[in-house]
C-alpha positions as CSV (number, residue, x, y, z in Angstrom):
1,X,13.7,-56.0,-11.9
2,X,15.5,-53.2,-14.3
3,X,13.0,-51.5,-16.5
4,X,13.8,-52.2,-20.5
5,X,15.1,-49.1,-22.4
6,X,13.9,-48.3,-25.8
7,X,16.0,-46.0,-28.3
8,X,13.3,-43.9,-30.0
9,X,13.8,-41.6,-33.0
10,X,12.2,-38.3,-32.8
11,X,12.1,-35.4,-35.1
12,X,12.3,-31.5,-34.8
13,X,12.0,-29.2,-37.1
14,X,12.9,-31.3,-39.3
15,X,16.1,-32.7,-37.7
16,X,16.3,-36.3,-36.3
17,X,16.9,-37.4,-32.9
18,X,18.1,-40.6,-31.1
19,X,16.9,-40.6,-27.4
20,X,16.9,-43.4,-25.3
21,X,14.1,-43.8,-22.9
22,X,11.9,-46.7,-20.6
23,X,9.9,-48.6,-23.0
24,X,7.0,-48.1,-20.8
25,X,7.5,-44.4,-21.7
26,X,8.1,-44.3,-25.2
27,X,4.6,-42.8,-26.4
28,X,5.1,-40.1,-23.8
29,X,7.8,-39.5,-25.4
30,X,6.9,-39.2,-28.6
31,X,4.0,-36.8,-27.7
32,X,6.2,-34.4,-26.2
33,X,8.5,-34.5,-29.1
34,X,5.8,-33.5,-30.9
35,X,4.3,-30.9,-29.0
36,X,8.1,-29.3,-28.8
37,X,8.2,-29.4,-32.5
38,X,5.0,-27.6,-32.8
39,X,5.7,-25.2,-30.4
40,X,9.1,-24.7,-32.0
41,X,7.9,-24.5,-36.0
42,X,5.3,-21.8,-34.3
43,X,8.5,-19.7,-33.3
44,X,10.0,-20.1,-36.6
45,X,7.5,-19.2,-38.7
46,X,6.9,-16.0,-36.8
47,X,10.2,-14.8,-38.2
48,X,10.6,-13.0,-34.5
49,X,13.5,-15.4,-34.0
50,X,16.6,-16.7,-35.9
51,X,18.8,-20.0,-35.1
52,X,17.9,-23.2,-33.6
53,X,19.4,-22.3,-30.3
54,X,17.1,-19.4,-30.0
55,X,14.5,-21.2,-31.1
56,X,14.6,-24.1,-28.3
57,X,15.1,-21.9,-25.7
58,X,12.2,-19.6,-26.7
59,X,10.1,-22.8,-26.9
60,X,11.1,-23.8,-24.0
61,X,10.4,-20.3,-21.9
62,X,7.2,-20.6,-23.8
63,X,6.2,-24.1,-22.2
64,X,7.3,-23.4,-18.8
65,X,5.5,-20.6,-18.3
66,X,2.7,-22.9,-19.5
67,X,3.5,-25.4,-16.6
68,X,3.4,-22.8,-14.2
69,X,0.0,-21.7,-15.4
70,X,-1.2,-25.2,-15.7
71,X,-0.1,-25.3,-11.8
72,X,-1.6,-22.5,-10.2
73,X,-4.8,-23.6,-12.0
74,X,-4.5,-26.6,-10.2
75,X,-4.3,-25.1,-6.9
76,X,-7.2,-23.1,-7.5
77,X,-9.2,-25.9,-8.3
78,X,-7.4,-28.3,-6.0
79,X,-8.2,-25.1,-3.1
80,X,-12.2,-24.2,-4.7
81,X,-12.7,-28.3,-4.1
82,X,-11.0,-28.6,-1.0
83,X,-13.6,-25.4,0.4
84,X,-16.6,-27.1,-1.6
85,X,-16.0,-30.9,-0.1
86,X,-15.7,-29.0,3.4
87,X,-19.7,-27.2,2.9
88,X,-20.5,-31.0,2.0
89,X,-19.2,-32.3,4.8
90,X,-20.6,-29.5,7.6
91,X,-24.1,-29.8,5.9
92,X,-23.6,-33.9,6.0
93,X,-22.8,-33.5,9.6
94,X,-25.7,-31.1,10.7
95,X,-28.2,-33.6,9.0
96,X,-27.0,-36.3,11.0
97,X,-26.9,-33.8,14.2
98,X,-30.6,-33.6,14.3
99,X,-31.1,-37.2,14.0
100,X,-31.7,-38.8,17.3
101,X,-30.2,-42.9,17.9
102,X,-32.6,-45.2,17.3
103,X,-33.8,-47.7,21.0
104,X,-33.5,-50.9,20.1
């Protein structure tokens, strides 16, 4: 079964944009639209930077490095929970050392 496409209008910075994407998808969409247009209106309105092309790239440096932060993050916390659940489990496992099987 093909997935049905949707064509979705997005703006930034103040310029419209057809993109065609999976229906399912279309509010994902439009979320990152506007998180790239804030990001990018941020750059503007520093004044730092000049031309739309300078812009988007800048904005898009700027949210990368974001994802890589995001990640690492992640693999702290995925590595801080992997150590935790591990204490669980060798405390679970010392509990139910010391009990002895019951004679039926």
């Amino acid at each position: 079964m093909s997935e049905h496409y949707a064509q979705v209008s997005v703006r930034i910075l103040d310029k419209e944009y057809q993109v065609a994407c999976p229906a399912s998808e279309r509010t994902d969409l439009l979320d990152s639209a506007e998180i790239l247009n804030s990001k990018m209106r941020e750059i503007r309105d520093s004044g730092r930077v000049v031309g739309l092309d300078r812009i988007a790239v800048m904005a898009a440096l700027n949210m990368a490095n974001d994802l890589l932060h995001a990640k690492e993050r992640d693999k702290a916390y995925q590595g801080d929970y992997s150590h935790r659940l591990k204490l669980i489990s060798e405390r679970v496992e010392t509990a139910l050392g010391g009990t002895q099987p019951l004679d039926l």
